[in-house]
PAVOTOR-460628 format. One record per residue: residue number from 0; residue in one letter; chain; y, x, z of N, C-alpha, C, O, CB in turn. Coordinates in steps of 0.1 Angstrom, whole numbers, plus 2048, in hexadecimal, padded with zeros to 3 digits. Each point is the difference from the previous one (the first is absolute). Glycine has a CB too. Example, Ala and Ser with C-alpha at 12.3 -4.5 7.8 and 13.67 -1.06 7.14 Angstrom:
// PAVOTOR-460628
0|a|A|7C7|884|84E|80C|7F7|800|80C|809|800|800|80A|807|7F4|7E3|805 .
1|s|A|817|80F|7ED|80B|809|800|80B|7F8|808|80B|805|801|7EF|807|7E9 .
This chain:
// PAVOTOR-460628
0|x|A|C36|D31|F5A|801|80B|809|7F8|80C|7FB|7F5|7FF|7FC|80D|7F0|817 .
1|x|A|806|81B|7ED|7F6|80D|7F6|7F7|806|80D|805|800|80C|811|80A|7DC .
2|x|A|7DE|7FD|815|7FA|808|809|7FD|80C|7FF|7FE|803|7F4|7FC|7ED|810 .
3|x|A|806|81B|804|802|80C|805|7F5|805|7F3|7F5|7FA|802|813|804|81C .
4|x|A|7F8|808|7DA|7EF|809|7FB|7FF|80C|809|807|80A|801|7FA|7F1|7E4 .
5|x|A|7F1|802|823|7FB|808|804|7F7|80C|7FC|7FD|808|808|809|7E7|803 .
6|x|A|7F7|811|7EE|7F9|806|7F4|804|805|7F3|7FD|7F6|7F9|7F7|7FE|812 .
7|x|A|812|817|7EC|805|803|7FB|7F4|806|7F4|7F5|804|805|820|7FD|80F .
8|x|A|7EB|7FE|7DF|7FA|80A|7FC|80A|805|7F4|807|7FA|7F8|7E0|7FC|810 .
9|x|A|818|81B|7F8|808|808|7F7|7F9|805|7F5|7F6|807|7FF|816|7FE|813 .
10|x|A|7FD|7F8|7E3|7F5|80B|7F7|80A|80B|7F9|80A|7FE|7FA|7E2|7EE|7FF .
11|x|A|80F|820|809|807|80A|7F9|7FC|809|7FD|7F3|801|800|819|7F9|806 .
12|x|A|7FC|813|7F5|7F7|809|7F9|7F7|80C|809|802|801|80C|810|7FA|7DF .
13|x|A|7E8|80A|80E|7F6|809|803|802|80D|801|7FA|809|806|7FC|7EA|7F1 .
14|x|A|819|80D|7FE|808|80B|801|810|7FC|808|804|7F5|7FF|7EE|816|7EA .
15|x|A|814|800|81C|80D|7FC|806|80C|7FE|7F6|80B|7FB|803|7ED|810|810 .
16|x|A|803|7FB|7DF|80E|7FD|7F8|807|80C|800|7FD|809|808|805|7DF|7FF .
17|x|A|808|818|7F0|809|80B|7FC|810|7FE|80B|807|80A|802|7EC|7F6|7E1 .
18|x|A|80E|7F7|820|80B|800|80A|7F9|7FD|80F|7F7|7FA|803|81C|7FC|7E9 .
19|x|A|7F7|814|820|7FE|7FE|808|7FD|7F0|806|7F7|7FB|807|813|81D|7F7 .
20|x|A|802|7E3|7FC|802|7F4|807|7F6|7F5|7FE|803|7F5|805|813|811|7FB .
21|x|A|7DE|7FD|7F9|7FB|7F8|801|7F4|801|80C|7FD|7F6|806|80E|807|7E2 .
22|x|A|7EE|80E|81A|7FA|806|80E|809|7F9|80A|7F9|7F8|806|7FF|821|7F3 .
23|x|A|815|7E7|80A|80A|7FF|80A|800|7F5|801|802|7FC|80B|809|815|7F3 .
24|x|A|7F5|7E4|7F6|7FF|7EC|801|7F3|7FF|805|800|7F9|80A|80D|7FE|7E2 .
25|x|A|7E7|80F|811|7F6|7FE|803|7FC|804|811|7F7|7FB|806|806|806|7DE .
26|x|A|809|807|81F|801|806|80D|807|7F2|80E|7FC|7FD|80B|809|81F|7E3 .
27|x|A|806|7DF|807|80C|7FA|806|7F5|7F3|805|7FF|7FC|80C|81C|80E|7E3 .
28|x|A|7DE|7F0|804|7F7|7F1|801|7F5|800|80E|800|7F9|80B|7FF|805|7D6 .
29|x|A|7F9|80D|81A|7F7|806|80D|807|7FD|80B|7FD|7F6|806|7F9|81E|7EF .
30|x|A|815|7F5|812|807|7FB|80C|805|7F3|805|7FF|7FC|80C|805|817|7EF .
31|x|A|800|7E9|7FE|805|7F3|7FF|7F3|7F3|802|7FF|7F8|809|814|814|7E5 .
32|x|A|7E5|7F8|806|7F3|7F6|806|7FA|800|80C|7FC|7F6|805|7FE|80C|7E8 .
33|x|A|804|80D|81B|7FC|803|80B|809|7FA|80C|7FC|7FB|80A|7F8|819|7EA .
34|x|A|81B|7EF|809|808|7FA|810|802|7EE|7FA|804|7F8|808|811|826|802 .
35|x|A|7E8|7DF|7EE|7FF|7EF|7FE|7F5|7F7|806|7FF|7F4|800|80A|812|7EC .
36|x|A|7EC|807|81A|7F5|7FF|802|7F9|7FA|7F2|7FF|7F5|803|807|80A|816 .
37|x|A|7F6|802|7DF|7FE|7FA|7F3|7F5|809|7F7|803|808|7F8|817|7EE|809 .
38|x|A|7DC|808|801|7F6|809|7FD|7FE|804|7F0|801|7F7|7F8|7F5|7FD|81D .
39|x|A|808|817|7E7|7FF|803|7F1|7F5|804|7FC|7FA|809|805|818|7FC|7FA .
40|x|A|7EB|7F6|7F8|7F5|7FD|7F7|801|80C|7EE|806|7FE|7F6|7FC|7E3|81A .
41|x|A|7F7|825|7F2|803|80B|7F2|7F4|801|7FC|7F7|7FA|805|81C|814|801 .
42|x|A|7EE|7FE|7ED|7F3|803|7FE|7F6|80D|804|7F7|805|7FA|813|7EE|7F7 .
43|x|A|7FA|80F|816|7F8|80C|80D|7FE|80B|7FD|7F6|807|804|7FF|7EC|803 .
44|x|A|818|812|7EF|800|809|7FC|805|80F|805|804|803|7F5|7FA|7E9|7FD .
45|x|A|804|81C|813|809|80C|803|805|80A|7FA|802|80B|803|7F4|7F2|808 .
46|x|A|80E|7FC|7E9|808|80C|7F5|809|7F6|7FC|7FE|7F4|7FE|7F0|81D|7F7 .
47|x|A|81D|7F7|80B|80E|7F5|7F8|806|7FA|80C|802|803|80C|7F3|7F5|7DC .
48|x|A|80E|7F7|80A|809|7FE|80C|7F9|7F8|809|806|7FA|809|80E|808|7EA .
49|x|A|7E0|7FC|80A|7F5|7F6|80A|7FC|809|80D|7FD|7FB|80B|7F7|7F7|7DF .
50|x|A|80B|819|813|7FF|80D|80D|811|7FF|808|801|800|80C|7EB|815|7E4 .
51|x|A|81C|7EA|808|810|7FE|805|7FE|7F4|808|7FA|800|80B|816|80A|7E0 .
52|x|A|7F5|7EC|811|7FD|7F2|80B|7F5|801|808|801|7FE|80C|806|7F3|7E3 .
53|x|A|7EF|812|80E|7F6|7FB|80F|805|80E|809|801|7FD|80C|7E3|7F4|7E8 .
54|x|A|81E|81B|809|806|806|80E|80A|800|806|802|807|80A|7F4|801|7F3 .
55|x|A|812|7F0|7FB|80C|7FA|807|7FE|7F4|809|805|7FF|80C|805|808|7E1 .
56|x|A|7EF|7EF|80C|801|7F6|807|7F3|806|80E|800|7F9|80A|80A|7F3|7DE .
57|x|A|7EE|81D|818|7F9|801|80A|804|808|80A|7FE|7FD|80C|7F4|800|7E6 .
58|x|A|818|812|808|805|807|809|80F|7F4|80D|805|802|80A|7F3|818|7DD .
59|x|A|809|7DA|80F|80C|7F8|80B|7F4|7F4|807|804|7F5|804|81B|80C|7E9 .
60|x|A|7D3|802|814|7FA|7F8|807|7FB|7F1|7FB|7FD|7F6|807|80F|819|806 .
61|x|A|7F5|7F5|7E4|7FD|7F0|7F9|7EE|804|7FF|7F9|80A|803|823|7EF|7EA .
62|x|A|7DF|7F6|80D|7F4|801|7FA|7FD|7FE|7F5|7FF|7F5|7FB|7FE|809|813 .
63|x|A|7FF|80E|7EB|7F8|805|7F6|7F1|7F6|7F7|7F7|800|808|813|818|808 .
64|x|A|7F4|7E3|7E9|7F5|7FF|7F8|800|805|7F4|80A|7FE|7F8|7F3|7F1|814 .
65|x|A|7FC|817|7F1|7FC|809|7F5|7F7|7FA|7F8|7F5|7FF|806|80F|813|807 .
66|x|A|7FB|7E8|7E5|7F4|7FC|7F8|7FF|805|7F2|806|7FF|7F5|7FB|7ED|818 .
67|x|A|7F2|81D|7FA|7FD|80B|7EC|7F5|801|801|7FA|804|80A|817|80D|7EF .
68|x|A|7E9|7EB|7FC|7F4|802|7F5|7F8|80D|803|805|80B|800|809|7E9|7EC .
69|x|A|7E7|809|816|7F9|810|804|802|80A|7F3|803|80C|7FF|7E6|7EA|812 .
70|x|A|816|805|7EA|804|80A|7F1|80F|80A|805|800|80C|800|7F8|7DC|7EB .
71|x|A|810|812|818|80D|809|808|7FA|809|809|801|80C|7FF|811|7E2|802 .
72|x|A|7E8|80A|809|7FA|807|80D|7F7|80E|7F9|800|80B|806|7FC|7DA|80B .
73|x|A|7FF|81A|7E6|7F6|809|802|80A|80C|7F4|7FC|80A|7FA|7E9|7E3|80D .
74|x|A|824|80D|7F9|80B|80D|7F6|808|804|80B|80A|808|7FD|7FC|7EE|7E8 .
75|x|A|7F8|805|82E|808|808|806|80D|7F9|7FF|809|806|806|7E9|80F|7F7 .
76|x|A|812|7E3|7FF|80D|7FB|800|806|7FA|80F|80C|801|803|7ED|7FA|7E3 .
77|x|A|7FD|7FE|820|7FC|7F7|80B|80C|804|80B|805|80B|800|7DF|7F3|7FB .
78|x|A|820|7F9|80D|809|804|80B|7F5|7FF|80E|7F6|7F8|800|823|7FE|7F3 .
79|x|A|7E9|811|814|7F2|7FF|808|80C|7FD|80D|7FD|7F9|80A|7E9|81B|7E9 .
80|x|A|824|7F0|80D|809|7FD|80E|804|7F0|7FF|809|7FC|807|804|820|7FB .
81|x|A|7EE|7DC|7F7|804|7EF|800|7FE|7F7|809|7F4|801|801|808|801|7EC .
82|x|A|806|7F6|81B|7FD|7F7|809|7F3|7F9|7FC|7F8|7FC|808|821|802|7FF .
83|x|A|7E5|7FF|7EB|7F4|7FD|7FC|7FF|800|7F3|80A|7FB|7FA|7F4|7FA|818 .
84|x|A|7FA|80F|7E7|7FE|807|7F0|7EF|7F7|7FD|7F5|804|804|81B|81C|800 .
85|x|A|7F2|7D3|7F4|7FA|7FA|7FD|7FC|808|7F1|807|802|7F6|802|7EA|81D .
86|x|A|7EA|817|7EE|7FA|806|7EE|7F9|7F5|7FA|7F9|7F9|808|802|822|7FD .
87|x|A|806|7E4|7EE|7FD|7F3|7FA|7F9|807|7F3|805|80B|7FB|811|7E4|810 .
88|x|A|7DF|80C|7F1|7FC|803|7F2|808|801|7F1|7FA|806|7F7|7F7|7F1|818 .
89|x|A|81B|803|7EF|805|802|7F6|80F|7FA|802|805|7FA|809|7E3|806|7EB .
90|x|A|81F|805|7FF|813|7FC|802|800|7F2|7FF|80B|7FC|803|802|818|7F1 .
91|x|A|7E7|7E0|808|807|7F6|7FF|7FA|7FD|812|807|7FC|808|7FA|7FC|7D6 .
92|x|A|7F4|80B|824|801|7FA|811|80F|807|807|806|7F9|808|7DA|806|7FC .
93|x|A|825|80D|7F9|808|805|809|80A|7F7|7FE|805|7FA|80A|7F5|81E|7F6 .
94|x|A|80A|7E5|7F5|80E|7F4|7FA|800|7F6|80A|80A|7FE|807|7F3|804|7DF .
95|x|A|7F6|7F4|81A|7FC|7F5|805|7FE|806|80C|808|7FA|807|7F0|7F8|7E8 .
96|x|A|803|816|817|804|7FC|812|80E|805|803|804|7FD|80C|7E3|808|7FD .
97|x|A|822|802|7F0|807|804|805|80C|7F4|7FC|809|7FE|808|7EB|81D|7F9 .
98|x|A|80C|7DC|7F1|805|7F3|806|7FC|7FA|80C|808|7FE|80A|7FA|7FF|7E0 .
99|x|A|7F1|7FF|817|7FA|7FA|80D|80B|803|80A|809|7F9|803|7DD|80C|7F8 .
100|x|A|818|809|80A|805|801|80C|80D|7FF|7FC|804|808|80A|7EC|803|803 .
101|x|A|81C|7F3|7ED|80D|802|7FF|804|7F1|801|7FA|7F7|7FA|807|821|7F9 .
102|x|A|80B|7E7|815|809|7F5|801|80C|800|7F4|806|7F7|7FB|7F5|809|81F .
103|x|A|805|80C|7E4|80D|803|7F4|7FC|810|7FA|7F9|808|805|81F|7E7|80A .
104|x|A|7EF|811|7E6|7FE|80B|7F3|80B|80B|802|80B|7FB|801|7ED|7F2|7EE .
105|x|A|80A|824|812|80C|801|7FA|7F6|809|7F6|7F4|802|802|825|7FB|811 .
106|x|A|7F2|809|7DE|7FE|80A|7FD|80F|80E|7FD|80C|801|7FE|7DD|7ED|7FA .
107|x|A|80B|818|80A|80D|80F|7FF|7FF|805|7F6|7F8|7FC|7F8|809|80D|81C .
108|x|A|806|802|7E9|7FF|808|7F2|7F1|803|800|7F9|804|80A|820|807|7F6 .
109|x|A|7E3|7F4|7F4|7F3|801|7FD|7F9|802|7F1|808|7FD|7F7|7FB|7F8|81E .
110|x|A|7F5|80D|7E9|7FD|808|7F4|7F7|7EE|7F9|806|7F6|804|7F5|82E|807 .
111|x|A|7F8|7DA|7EB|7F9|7F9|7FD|7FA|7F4|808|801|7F4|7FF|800|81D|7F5 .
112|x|A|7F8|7F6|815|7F9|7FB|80C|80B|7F9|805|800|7F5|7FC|7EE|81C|80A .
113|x|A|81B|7F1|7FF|807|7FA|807|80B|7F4|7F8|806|7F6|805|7F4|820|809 .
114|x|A|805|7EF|7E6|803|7EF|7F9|7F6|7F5|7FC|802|7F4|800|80F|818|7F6 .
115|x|A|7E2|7FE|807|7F9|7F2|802|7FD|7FA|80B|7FE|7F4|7FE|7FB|812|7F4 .
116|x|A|805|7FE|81B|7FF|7FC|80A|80D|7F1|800|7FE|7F4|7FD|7F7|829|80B .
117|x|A|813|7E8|7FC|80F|7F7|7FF|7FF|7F6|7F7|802|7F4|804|80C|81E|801 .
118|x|A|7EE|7F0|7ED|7FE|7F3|7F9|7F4|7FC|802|803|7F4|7FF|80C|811|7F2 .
119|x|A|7E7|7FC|810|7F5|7FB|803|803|7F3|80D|800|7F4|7FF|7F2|826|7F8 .
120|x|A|811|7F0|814|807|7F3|810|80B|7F9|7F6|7FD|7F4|7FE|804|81E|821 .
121|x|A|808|7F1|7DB|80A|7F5|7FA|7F9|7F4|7F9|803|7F4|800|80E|81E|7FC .
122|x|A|7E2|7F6|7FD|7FD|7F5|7F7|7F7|7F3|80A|800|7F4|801|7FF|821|7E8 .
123|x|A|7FB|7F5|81C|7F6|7F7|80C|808|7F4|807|7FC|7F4|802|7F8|822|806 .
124|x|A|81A|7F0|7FA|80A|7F6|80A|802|7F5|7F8|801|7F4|804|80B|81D|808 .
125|x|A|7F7|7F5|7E3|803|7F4|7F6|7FB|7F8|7FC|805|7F7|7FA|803|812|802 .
126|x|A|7EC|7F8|808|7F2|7F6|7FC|7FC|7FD|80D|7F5|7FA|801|801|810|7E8 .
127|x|A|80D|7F7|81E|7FE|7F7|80D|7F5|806|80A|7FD|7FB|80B|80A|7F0|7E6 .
128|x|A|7F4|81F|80A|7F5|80A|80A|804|802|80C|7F8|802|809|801|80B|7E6 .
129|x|A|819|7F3|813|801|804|810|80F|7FC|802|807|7FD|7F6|7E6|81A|80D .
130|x|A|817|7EA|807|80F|7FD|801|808|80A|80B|804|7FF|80C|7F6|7E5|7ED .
131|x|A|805|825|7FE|805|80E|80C|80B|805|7F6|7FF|801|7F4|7E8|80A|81A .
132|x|A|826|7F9|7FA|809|807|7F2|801|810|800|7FF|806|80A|811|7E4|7F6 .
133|x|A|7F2|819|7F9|802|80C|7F8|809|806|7FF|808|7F8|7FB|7EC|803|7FD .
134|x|A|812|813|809|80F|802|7FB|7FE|812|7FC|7F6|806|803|81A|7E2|80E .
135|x|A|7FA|81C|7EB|802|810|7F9|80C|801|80B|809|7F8|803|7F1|808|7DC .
136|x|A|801|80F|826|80A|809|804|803|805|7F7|7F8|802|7F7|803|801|81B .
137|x|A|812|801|7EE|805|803|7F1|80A|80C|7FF|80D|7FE|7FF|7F1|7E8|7FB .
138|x|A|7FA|828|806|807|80B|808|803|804|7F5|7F8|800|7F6|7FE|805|81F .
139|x|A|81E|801|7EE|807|803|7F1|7F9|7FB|7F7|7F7|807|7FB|812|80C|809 .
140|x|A|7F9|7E2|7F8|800|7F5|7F5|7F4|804|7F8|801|800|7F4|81A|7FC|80B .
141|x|A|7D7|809|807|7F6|801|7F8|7FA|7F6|7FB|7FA|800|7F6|804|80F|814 .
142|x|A|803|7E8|7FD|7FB|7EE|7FA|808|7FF|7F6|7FA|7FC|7F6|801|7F6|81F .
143|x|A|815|811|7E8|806|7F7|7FB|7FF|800|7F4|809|7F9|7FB|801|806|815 .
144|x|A|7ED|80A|7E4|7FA|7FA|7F4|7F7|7F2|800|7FF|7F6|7F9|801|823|802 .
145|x|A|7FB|7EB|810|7F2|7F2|7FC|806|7F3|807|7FC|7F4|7FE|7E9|81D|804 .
146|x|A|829|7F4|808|805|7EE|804|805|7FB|7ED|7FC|7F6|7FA|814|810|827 .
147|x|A|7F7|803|7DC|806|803|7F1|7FA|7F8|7F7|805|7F7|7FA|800|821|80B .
148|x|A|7E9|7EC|7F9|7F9|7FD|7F8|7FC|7ED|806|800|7F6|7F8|7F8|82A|803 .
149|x|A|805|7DF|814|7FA|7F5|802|809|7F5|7FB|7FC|7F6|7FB|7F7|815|818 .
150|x|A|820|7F9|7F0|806|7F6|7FA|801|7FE|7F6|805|7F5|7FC|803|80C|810 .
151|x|A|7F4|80A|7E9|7FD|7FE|7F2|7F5|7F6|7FD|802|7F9|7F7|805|81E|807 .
152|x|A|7EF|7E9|809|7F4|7FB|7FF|805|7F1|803|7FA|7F8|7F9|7F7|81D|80E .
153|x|A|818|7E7|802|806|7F1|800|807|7FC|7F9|7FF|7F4|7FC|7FF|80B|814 .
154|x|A|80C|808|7EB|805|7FB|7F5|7FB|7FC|7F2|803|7F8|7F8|80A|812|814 .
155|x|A|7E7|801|7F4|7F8|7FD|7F4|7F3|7F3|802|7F9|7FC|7F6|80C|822|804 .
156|x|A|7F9|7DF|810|7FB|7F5|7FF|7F0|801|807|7F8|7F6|801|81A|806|7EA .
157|x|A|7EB|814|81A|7EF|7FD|803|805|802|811|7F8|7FC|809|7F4|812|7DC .
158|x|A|81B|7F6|81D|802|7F7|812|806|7FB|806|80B|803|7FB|7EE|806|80A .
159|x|A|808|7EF|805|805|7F5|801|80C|807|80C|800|809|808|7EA|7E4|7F0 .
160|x|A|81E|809|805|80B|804|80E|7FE|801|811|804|806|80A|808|7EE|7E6 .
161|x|A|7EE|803|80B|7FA|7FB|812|7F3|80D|806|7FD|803|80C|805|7DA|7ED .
162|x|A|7FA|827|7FE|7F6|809|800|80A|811|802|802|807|80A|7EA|7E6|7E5 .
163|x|A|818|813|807|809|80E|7FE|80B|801|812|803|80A|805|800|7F3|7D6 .
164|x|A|7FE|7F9|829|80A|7FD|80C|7F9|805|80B|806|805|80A|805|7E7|7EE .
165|x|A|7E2|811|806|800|805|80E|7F7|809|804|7F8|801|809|80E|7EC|7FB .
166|x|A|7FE|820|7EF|803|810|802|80A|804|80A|809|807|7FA|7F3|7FB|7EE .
167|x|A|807|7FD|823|80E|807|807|7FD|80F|7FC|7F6|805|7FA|80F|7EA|81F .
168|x|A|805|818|7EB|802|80B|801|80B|805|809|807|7F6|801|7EF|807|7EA .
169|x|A|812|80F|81E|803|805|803|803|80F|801|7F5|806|802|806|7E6|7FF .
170|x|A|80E|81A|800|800|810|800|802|807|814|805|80B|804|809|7F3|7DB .
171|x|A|7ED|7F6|82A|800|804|80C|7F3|7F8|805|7FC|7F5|7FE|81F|811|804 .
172|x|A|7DF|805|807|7EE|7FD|807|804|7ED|808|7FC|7F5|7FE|7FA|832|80E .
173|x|A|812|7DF|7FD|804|7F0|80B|802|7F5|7F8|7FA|7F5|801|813|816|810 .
174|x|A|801|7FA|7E4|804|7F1|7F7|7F2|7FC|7FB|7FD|7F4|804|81B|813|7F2 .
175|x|A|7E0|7FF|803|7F4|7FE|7F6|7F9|7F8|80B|7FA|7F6|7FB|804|820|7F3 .
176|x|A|802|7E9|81B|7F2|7FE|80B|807|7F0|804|7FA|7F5|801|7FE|82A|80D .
177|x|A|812|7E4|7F4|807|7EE|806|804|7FB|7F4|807|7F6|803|805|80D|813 .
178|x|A|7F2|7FE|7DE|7FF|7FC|7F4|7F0|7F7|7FD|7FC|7F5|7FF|817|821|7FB .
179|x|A|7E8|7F4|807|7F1|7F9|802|7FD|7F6|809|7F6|7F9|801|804|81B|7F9 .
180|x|A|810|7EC|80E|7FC|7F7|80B|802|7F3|7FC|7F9|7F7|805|80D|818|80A .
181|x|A|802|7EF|7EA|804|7F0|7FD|807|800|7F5|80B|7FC|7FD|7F7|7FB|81A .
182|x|A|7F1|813|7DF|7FD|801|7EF|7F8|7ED|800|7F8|7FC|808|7FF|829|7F4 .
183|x|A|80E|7D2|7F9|7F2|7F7|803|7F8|802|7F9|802|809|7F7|805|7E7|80E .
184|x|A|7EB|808|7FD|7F7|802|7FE|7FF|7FC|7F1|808|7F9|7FA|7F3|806|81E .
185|x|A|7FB|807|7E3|7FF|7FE|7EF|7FD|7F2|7FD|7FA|7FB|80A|7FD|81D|7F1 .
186|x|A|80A|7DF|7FA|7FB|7F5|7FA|7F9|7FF|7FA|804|808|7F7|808|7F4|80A .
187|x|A|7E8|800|7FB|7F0|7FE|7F9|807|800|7F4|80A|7FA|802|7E4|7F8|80D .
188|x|A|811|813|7E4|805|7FB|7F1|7F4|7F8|7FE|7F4|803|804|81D|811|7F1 .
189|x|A|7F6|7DE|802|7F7|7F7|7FD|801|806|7EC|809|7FF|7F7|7FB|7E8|823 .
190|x|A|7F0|81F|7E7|802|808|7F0|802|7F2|7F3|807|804|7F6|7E4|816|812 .
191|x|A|813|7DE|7F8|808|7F8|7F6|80D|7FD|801|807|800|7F6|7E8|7F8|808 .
192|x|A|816|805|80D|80F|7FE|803|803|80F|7FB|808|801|7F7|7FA|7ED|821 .
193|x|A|7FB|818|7EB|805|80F|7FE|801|808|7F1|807|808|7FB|7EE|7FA|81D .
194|x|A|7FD|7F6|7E1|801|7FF|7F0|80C|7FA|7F6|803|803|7F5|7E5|7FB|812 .
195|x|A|81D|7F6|805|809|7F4|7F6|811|80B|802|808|801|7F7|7E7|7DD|812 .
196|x|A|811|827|803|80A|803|807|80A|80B|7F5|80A|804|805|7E7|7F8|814 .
């Protein structure tokens, strides 16, 4: 029986990007999380597309948490209109609470930060740190080098199928969200089995 994630955390960029549409996916998730009632979880940022989602999802009455590093805060970056804007001493506490509070992962178009982020929770899930799933909104096929690359990466042998599978992805906010819903949960790799394999 899959269950509802009530808790969402997004990661994306800082900037909005060269195409509209990617502000406009990010706009679309925000709403969506908020009438799901489904609370979002970002990095508390107000520029880009992390300022795009949380006033979306705030202006349709959702709740907001916000988690950034006083180092942001004190460059003014900070969203101060958030339902709650937790400041944390550094990006690896912001990472770790902001897994904490999430039931599930998405990411949007996004610059560095936002791929490590995503693989970092992938990797966590794959080693057994948590069992929450993850997936890419995947606005005009910006993902679709690195889906490209990841199946490269299985055919060549350094990841595994079962792992690479439970990346979802979608190019719509709702699909992506009931995708996640009854994504399963990741499997512990037992690293010798995984050596012989």
């Amino acid at each position: 029986m899959s269950e509802r994630k009530s808790s969402v955390a997004v990661f994306c960029g800082a900037n909005v990007g060269a195409r509209p549409a990617y502000r406009e996916a990010a706009e679309r998730l925000g709403v969506e999380l908020a009438r799901q009632g489904r609370r979002l979880v970002y990095g508390g940022g107000d520029v880009g597309l992390m300022g795009a989602i949380a006033d979306a999802a705030l202006a349709e009455g959702g709740h907001v948490i916000g988690v950034i590093p006083q180092h942001l805060v004190d460059r003014e970056v900070a969203h101060r209109g958030v339902t709650e804007l937790r400041v944390v001493g550094s990006m690896h506490e912001r990472k770790a609470l902001m897994a904490e509070l999430a039931d599930a992962f998405v990411a949007l178009p996004g610059g560095l930060g936002t791929l490590e982020e995503l693989f970092e929770v992938w990797t966590w899930g794959q080693l057994g740190l948590h069992r929450k799933p993850y997936g890419l909104l995947n606005v005009e096929g910006f993902f679709d080098p690195l889906l490209r690359f990841l199946d490269d990466a299985v055919t060549e042998g350094f990841v595994r199928a079962e792992h690479r599978a439970l990346l979802v992805s979608d190019t719509e906010a709702d699909a992506l969200l009931a995708r996640l819903d009854v994504q399963e949960p990741p499997r512990t790799v037992r690293w010798m089995d995984r050596a012989r394999s």
